[in-house]
N, C-alpha and C positions, 0 to 999 in steps of 0.2 A: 437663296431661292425665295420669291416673293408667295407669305403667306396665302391660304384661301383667303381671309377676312381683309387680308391689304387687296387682295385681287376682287374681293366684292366690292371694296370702296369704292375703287375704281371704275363701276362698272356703268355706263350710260347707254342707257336703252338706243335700238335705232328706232329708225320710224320705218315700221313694218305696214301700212294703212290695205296693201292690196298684197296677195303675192299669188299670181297668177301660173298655176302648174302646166308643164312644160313636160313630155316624154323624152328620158335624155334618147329615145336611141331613132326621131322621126326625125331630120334634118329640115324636111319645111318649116316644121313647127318653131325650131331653133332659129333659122335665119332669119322669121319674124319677131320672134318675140321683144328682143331688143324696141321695137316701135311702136308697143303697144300700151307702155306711160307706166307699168305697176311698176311697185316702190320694190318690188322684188320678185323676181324667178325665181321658180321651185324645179328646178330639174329632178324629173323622179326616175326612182331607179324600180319604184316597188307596185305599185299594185297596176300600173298603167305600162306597164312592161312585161311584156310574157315571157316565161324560164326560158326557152331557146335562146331571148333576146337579152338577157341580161347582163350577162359577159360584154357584151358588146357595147351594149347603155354605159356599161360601168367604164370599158375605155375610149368612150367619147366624153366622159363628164371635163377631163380639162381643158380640151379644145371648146367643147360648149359653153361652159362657163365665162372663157375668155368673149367668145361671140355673143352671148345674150347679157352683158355687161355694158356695152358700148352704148346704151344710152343713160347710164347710169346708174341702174338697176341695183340693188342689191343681189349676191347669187346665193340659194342655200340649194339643197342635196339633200331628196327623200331619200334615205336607204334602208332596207330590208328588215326583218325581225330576226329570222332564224341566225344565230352568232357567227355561223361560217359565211355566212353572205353580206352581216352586217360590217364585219370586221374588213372584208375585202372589197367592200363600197366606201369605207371611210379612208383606208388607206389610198385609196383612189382619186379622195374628193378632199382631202386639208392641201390647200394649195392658197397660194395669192390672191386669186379670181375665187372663192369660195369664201363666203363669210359668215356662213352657219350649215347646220349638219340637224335635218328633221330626224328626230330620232323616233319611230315606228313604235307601238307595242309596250310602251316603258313598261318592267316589270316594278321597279323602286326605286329608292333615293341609291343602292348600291348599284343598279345597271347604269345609270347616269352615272355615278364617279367612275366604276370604271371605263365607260366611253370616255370622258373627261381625262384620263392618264394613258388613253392608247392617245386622244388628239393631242395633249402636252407633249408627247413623245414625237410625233409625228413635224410637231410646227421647230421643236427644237433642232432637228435633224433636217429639216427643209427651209430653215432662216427665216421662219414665222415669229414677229412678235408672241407669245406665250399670251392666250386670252382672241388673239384674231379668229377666232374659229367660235361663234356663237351656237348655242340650242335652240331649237323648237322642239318642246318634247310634245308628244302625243299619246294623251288620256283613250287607251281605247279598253281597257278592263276593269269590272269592279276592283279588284286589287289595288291597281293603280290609283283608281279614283279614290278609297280610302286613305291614299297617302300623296294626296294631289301636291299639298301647302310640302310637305318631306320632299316631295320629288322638286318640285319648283325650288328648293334651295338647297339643293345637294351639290349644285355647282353655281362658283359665277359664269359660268357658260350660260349658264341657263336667258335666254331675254325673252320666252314667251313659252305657252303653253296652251294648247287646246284641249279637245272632244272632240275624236273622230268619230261621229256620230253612227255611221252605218255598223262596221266594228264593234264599238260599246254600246249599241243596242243588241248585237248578237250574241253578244258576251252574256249580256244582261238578260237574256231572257225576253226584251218585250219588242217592239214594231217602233222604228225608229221616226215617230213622229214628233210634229214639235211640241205637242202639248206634254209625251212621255219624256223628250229630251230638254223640259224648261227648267227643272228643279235641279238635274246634274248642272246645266251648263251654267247657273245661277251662283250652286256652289263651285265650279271651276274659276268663277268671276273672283270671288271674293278667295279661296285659294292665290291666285294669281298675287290680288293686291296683298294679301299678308305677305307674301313672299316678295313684294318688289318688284315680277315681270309682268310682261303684257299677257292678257287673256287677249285669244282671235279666238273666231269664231263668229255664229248667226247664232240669233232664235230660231230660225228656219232653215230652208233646206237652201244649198247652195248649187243643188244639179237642176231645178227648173229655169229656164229663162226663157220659156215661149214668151213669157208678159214681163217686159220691163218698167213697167208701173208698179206692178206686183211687187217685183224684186225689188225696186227703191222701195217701198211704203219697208217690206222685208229690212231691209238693212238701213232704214232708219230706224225703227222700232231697234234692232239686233244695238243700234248703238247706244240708245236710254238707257238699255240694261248696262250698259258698261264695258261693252267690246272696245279695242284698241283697233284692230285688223281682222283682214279674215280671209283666207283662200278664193280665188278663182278661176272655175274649170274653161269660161269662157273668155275670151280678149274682149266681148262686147261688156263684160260683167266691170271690165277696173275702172274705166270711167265713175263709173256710180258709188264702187267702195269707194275711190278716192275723195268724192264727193261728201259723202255720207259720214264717213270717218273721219271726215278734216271739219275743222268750225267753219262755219260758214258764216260769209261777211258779216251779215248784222249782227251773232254772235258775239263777235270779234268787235265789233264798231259798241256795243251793249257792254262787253268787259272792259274795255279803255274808259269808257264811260266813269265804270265802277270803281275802280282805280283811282281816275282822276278824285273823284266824289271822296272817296277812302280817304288819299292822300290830304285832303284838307278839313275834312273831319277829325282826323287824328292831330292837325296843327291847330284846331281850336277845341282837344282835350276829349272827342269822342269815339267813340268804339264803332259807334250802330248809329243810321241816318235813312232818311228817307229819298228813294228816288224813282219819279215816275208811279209816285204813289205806289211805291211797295218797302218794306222793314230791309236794310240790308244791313246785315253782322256779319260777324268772320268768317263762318263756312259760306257765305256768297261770295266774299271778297276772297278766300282761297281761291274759291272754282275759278273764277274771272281770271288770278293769277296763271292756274295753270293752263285753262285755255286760250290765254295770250303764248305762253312759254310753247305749247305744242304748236301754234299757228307757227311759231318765229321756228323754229325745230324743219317743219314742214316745209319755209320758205327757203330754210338754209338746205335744206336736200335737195331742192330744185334747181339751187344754183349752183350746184355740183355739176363737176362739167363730163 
């Protein structure tokens, strides 16, 4: 059996840039979504689903999943906190057409393995590659948030982590605005990166969209700080994450640049050079590096058919 740390070696992020939540149990909503470009569907089972209707969300997730996949989509599965509802939304949702499992509510690094050994059990018995089934876990209690960097590496399941904001401000005690939610979601960032996955997530709020100007200036800001991706309650909203999230051309055309500049600096013996009248050393030329490597990342998901 293939170790945790052989299974974390292994482990390559996807590109998560939008993922646009979806009600498993509204069938319009579903028939759409496939057409709406996000790099992934969230079919939820939990807070956008009412108890009467949950049973029912829960056996539509695999016929759903097959259907909001057809344009490429990644599929993941919000499911439930309380254990008896969690456990009967996961066994519901490891399937072929599912390729991560939002996990609600994380209590610690041990609620994550054990979800981690019900889904090993689950892909073993249903002819899953062991590791097809990725995390998003969700920061929504002080508890958890003490043990953000624990919880982010308790599985290689694990490929991202937020702050569900409304949640971990009730939890917390204060009004879930952005100035109160700037210093968690900061430390959720840098969490993330010690651990290896994606931080999603805003600086702001992601339920306004009367102003779409608003919203970009929003989520371009949300990506200085160091977001990867981030939820979308609206189909008008992915457009702009995907936008905002991905390098944009001259970025991209600016790090070839750097590179190019890099590469023949180092063949006549130097480190550090000037270009466009500015210092560039290794942390500019890393960054360059990896904003090339995400654009080609980005372009190869697009060509996924």
């Amino acid at each position: 059996m293939t170790s945790m740390a052989e299974r974390a070696k292994q482990r390559e992020l996807p590109v998560w840039r939008s993922l646009l939540y979806v009600p498993a149990n509204v069938p319009r909503f579903i028939e759409k979504a496939h057409t709406r470009g996000a790099d992934a569907i969230m079919l939820d089972l939990e807070d956008s689903v009412p108890v009467s209707e949950k049973a029912a969300a829960r056996e539509a997730v695999a016929a759903a999943a097959a259907q909001v996949r057809r344009g490429g989509a990644d599929v993941l599965v919000r499911v439930n906190r309380p254990l008896g509802l969690c456990v009967r939304d996961v066994e519901a949702s490891v399937g072929a057409d599912v390729d991560g499992i939002a996990i609600t509510k994380a209590d610690g690094p041990s609620h994550v393995r054990l979800l981690d050994e019900l889904v090993t059990e689950l892909e073993a018995d249903r002819g899953l590659a062991m590791g097809h089934t990725r995390f998003l876990v969700m920061i929504e209690t002080p508890e958890a948030f003490e043990q953000m960097t624990d919880i982010a590496r308790a599985s290689p399941r694990v490929a991202a982590i937020n702050i569900g904001g409304e949640d971990f401000a009730l939890n917390g005690g204060f009004e879930p605005t952005d100035e109160a939610l700037l210093m968690p979601k900061q430390r959720m960032i840098l969490a993330a990166r010690a651990a290896g996955v994606m931080p999603l997530g805003y600086i702001g709020t992601v339920a306004d969209f009367s102003d779409w100007d608003r919203f970009r200036a929003m989520v371009r800001r949300s990506r200085q700080f160091g977001f990867d991706g981030a939820s979308c309650v609206h189909p008008g909203q992915v457009a702009i994450v995907n936008e905002e999230y991905g390098p944009r051309p001259d970025d991209v055309a600016h790090a070839v640049r750097v590179i190019e500049a890099a590469e023949q600096a180092q063949a006549e013996g130097r480190a550090s050079f000037q270009l466009d009248g500015r210092m560039i050393d290794i942390p500019v030329i890393e960054r360059a590096r990896r904003l090339i490597a995400r654009q080609r990342r980005i372009e190869a998901r697009g060509a996924r058919p």
